[in-house]
C-alpha positions as CSV (number, residue, x, y, z in Angstrom):
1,X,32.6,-60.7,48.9
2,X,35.8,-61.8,47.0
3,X,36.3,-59.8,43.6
4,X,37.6,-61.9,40.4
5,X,40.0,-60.8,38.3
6,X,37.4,-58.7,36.1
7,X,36.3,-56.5,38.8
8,X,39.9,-56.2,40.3
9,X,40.9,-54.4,37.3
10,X,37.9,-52.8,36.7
11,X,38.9,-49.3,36.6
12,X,42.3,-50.1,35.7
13,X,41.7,-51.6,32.3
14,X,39.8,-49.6,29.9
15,X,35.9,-50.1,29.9
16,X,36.3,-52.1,26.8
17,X,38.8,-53.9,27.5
18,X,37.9,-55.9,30.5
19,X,35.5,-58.4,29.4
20,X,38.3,-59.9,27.1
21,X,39.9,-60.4,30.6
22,X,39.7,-64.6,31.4
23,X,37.6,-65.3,34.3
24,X,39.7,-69.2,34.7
25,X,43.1,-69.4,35.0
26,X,45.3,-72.4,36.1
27,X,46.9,-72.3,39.5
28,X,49.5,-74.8,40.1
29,X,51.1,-74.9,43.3
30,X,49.6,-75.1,47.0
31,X,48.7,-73.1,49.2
32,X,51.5,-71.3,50.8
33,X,53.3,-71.0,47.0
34,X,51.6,-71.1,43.4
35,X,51.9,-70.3,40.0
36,X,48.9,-69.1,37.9
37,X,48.9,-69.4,33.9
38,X,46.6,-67.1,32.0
39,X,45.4,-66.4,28.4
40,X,45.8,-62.8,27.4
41,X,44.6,-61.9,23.9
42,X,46.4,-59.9,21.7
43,X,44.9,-56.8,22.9
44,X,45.6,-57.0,26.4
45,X,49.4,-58.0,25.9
46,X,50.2,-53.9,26.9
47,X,48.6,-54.7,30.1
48,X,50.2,-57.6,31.0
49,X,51.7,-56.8,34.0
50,X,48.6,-54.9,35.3
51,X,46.6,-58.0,34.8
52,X,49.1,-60.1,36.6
53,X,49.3,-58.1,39.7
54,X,45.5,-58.1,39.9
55,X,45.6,-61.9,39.1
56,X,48.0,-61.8,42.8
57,X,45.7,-59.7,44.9
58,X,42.3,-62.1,44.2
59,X,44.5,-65.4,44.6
60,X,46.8,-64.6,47.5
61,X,48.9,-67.9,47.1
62,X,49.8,-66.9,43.8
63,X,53.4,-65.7,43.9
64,X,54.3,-65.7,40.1
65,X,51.9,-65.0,37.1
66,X,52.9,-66.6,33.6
67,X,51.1,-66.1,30.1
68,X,50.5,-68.6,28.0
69,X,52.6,-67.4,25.0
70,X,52.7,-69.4,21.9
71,X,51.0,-72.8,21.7
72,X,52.5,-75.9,22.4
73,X,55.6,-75.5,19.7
74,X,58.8,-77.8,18.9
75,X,59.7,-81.0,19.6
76,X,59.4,-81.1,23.5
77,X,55.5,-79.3,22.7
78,X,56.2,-77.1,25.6
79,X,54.5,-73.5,25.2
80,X,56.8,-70.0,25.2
81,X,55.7,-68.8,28.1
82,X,56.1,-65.0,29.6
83,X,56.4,-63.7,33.2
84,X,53.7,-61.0,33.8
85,X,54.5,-60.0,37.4
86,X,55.7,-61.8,40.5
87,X,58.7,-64.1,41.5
88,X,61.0,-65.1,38.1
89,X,61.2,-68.5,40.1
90,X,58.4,-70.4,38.8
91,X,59.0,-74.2,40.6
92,X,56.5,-75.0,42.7
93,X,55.2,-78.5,44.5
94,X,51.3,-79.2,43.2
95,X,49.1,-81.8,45.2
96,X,46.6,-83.8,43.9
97,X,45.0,-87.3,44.7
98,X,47.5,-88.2,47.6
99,X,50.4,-87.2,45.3
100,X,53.1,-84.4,45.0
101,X,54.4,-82.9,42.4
102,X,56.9,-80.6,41.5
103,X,57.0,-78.7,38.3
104,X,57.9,-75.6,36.3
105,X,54.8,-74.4,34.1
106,X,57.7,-72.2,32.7
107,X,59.6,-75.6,31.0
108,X,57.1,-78.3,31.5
109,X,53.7,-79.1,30.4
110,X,51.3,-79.4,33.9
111,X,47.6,-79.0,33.9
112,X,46.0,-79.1,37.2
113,X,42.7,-79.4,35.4
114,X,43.4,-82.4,34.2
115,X,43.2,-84.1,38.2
116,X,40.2,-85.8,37.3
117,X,41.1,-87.5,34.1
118,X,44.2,-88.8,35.8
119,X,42.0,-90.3,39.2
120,X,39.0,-91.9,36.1
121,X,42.6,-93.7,34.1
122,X,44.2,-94.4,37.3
123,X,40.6,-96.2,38.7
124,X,40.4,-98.8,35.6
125,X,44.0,-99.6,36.6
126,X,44.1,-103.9,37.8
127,X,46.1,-105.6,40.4
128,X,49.8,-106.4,38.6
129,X,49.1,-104.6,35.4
130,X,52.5,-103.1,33.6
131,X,51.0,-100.0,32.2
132,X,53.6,-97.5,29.6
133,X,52.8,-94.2,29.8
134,X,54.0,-92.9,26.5
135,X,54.7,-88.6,26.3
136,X,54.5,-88.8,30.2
137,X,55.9,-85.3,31.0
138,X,56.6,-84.8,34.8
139,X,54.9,-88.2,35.6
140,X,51.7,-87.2,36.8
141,X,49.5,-90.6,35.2
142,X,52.3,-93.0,36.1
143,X,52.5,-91.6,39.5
144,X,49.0,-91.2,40.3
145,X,48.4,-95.1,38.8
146,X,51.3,-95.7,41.0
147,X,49.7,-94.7,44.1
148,X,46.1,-95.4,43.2
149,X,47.1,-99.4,42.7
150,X,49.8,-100.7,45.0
151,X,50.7,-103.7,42.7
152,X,51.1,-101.6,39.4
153,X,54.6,-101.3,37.9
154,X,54.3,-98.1,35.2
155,X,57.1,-97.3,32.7
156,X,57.0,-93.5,31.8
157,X,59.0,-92.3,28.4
158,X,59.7,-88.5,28.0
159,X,61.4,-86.6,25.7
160,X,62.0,-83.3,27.2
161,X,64.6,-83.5,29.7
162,X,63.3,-80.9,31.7
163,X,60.4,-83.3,32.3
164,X,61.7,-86.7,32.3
165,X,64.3,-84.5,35.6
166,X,61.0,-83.5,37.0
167,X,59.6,-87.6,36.6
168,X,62.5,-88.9,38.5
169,X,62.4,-86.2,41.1
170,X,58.4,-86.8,41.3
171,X,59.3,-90.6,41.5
172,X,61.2,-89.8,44.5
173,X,58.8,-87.4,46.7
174,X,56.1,-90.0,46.1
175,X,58.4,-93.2,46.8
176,X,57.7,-94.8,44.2
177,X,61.1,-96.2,42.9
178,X,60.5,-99.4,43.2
179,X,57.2,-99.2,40.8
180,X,57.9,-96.2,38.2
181,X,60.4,-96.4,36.0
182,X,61.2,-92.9,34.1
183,X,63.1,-93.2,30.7
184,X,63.7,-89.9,29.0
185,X,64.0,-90.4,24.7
186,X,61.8,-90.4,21.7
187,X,59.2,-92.9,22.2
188,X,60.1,-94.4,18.8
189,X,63.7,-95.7,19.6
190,X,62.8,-96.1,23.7
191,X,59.3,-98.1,23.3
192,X,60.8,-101.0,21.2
193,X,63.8,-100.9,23.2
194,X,61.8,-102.3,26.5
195,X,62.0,-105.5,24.8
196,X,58.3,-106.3,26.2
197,X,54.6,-105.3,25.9
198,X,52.1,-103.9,28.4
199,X,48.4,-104.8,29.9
200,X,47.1,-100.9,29.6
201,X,49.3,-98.5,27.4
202,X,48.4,-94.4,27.6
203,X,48.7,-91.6,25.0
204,X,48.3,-88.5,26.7
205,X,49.6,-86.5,23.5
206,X,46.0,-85.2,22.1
207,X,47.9,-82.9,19.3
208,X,49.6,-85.4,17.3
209,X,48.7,-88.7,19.2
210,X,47.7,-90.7,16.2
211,X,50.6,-90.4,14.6
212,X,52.5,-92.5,16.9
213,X,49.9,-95.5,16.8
214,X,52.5,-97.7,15.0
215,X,54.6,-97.9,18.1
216,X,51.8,-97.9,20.5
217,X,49.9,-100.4,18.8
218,X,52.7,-102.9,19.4
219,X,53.7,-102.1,22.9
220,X,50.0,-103.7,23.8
221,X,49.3,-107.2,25.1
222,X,47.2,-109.2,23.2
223,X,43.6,-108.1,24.6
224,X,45.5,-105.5,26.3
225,X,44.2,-101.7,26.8
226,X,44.9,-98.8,24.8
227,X,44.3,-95.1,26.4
228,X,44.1,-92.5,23.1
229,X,43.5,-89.1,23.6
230,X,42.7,-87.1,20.7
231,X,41.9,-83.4,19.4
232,X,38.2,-84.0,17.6
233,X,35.7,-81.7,16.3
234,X,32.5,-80.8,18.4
235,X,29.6,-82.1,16.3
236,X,31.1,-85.5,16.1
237,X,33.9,-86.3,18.3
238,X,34.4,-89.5,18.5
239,X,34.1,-90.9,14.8
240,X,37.5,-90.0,13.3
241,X,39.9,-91.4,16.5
242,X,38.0,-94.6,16.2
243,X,38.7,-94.6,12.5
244,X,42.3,-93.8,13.3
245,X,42.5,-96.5,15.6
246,X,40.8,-99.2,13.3
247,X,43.4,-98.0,10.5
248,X,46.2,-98.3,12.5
249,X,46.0,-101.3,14.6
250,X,44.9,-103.6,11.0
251,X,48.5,-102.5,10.0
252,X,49.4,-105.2,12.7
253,X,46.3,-107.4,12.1
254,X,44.9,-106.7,15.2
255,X,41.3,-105.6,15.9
256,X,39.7,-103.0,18.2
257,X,37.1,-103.6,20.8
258,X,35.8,-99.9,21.8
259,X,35.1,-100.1,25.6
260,X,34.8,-96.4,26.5
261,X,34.8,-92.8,25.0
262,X,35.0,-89.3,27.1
263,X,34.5,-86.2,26.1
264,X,37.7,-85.2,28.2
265,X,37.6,-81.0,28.2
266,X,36.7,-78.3,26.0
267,X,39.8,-76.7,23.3
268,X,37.7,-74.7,21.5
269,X,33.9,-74.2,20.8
270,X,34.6,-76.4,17.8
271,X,36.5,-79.0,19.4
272,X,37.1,-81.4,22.2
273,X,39.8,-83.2,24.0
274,X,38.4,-86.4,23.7
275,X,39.6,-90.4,25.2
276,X,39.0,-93.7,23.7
277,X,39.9,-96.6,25.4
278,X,40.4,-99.7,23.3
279,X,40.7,-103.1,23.8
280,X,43.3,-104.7,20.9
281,X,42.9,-108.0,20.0
């Protein structure tokens, strides 16, 4: 039977030490070349590399292991991450939902478990809608809308120009030129700069989301949809980002029609990546 990480390094790590040991990691890459990411605590940062090259022997593909380092800091949000063991050459191609994508976990945001989320957006997608994906990264919502709905045309604005390189290179393995448009700058000067609004407009920013509203709010069509991803507190989730959006969106006079919310993932046991989708009149 295949051991996980815990029992690889049981043995190896002292007795006390190995349940602190993560049992999920992410794994981005395929299967001839990957990259995991791990969480290691505070006390494990001495065994690093150990953990790493036990992390390789359970998932064979994985040819480079990163830790998570800081959280997501400065103005690109990208984490400080730090190579455990393996290959210092951390780009890999990832596939998911009939796309490919190619990233560096090492410069740019990529969660693999975020696969489903991206197929549930991509699904409410229409025939002909403009979407903006606003704090798009390598491209993974525009592309997979992209693909998903033949007729879509999907504008993606990134600030990090490690990502927005990765978008147009993503564009390009996917052949989707003609119906993604990648625009690296800071959503405040590049949104109003389109010089038009959209039918479905995405904030995949949880951490700080809401405070780009007041361009977001304006970039929608009248009864167009809003995507808002937010951090919010376990016991009630849902109660502040609709408050948020209510605030925000009677700055323009415009109402809000709730049509869906989604507990998205877990942060922390007290708090939730959550999604409301709005309709704004």
């Amino acid at each position: 039977m295949k051991r996980d990480i815990r029992g690889e390094l049981s043995g190896i790590l002292p007795d006390d030490l190995v349940p602190l040991v993560p049992r999920s990691f992410d794994v981005i890459g395929s299967k001839g070349r990957a990259v995991a990411v791990i969480e290691v605590s505070t006390e494990l940062e001495s065994y690093g590399q150990v953990i790493g090259e036990a992390l390789m022997r359970v998932q064979r593909n994985v040819q480079s292991v990163l830790s998570k380092g800081t959280e997501r800091m400065g103005e690109f949000r990208v984490r400080d991450m730090k190579l455990l063991a393996g290959d210092a050459d951390t780009e890999v191609l990832h596939r998911e939902s009939g796309c490919v994508f190619k990233a560096d976990p090492a410069k740019v945001y990529f969660s693999p478990r975020e696969s489903t989320e991206r197929e549930k957006v991509s699904s409410k997608v229409r025939p002909d809608e403009r979407v903006l994906v606003m704090f798009s990264g390598v491209g993974p919502f525009a592309i997979c809308i992209a693909k998903k709905q033949p007729t879509a045309y999907c504008v993606a604005v990134e600030l990090n120009p490690d990502g927005h390189s990765y978008c147009l290179e993503n564009i390009r393995l996917n052949k989707l030129g003609d119906r993604v448009r990648a625009v690296q700058g800071d959503v405040r000067e590049v949104c109003p700069a389109l010089g038009e609004v959209f039918d479905r407009v995405l904030m995949p920013l949880p951490k700080g989301a809401y405070e780009f509203l007041d361009v977001a709010i304006p970039m929608v069509k009248p009864s167009g949809v809003l995507h808002f991803y937010h951090w919010a507190p376990r016991d009630d989730p849902f109660s502040e980002g609709e408050r948020i959006l209510h605030d925000a969106a009677g700055e323009f006079g415009r109402a809000v029609e709730i049509l869906e919310r989604v507990r998205v993932s877990q942060y922390s046991p007290s708090a939730w990546k959550i999604r409301i989708d709005a309709k704004i009149s």
